[in-house]
C-alpha positions in Angstrom: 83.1 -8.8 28.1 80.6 -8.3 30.8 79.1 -4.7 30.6 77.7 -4.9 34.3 78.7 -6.5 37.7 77.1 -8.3 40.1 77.3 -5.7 42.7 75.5 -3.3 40.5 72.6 -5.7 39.9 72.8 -6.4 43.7 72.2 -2.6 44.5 69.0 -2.8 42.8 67.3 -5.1 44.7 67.2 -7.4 48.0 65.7 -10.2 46.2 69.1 -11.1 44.6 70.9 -11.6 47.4 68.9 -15.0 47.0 70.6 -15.9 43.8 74.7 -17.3 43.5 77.0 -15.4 42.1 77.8 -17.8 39.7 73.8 -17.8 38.6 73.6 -14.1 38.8 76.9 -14.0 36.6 75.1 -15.7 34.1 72.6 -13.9 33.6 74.9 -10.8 33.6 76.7 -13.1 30.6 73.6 -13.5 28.6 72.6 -9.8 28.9 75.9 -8.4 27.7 75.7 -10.4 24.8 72.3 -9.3 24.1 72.9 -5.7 24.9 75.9 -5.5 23.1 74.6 -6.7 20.2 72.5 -3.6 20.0 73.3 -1.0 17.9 72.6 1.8 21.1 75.4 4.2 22.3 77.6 3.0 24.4 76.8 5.2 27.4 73.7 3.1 27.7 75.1 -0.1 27.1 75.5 -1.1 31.6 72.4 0.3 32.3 70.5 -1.6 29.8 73.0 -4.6 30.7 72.1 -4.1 34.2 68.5 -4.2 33.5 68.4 -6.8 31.3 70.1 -9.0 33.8 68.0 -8.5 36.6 65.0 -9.1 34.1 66.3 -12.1 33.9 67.0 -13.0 37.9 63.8 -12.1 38.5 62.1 -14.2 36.5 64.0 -17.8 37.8 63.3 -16.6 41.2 59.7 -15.4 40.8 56.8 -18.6 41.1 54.1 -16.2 42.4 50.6 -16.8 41.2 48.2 -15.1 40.7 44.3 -15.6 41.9 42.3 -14.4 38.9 38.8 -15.5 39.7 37.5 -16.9 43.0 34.5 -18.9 43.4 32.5 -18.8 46.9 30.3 -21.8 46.8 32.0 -25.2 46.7 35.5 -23.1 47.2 37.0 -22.6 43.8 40.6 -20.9 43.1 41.8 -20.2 40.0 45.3 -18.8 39.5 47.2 -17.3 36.9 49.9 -19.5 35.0 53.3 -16.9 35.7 54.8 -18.1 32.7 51.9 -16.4 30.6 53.6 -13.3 31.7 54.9 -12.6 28.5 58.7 -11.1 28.0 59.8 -8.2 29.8 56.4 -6.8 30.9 56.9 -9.2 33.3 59.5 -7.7 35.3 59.7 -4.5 36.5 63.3 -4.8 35.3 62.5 -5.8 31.9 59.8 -2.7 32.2 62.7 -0.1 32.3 64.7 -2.1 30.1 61.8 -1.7 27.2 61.2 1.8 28.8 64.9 3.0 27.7 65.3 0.7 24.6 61.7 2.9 23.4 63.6 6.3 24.8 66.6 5.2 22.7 64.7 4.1 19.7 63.1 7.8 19.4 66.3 9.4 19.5 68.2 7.3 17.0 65.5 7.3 15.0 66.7 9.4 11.5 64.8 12.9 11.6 63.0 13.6 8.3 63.6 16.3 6.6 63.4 17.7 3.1 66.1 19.1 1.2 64.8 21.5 -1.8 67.1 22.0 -4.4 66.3 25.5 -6.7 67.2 25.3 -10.2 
């Protein structure tokens, strides 16, 4: 069961007009699985899909590196590695993904409370 669609991750972004639809629909495949998984009420369950997904896109498209220190004399260059960028801090994408999981986690979370009995 997918819980997202290829036009919804499409709407987030011009960079996945890039990817196939049979690609995207994979990584729509893999996120459902994840999401669903997830003990999370179901109203969230496409948007975190959705997120998830394009986390996901994002990364197999993204090769940019980085320049992280630059040396003047005898030219010297030397770039971050992107696959250092570690889970889904490295998206955008995965950044609202983690950003709503956190949001869920607060309100599932049991309140504490203490019950007094009076003998």
């Amino acid at each position: 069961m997918l819980l997202t669609s290829l036009e919804r991750i499409r709407m987030l972004s011009d960079e996945f007009t890039s990817i196939s639809d049979d690609r995207l629909t994979m990584y729509i495949e893999d996120a459902s699985l994840e999401v669903s998984s997830l003990n999370v009420p179901e109203q969230y369950q496409e948007r975190l899909a959705r997120y998830l997904a394009a986390h996901l896109a994002v990364l197999s498209i993204t090769k940019e590196q980085t320049v992280i220190r630059e040396k003047v004399d005898v030219i010297e260059r030397q770039y971050s590695d992107p696959s250092k960028n570690i889970g889904l801090l490295a998206s955008k994408y995965g950044q609202e993904y983690q950003r709503i999981m956190d949001e869920l986690a607060d309100q599932l979370k049991p309140k504490k409370s203490i019950n007094l009995v009076v003998l």
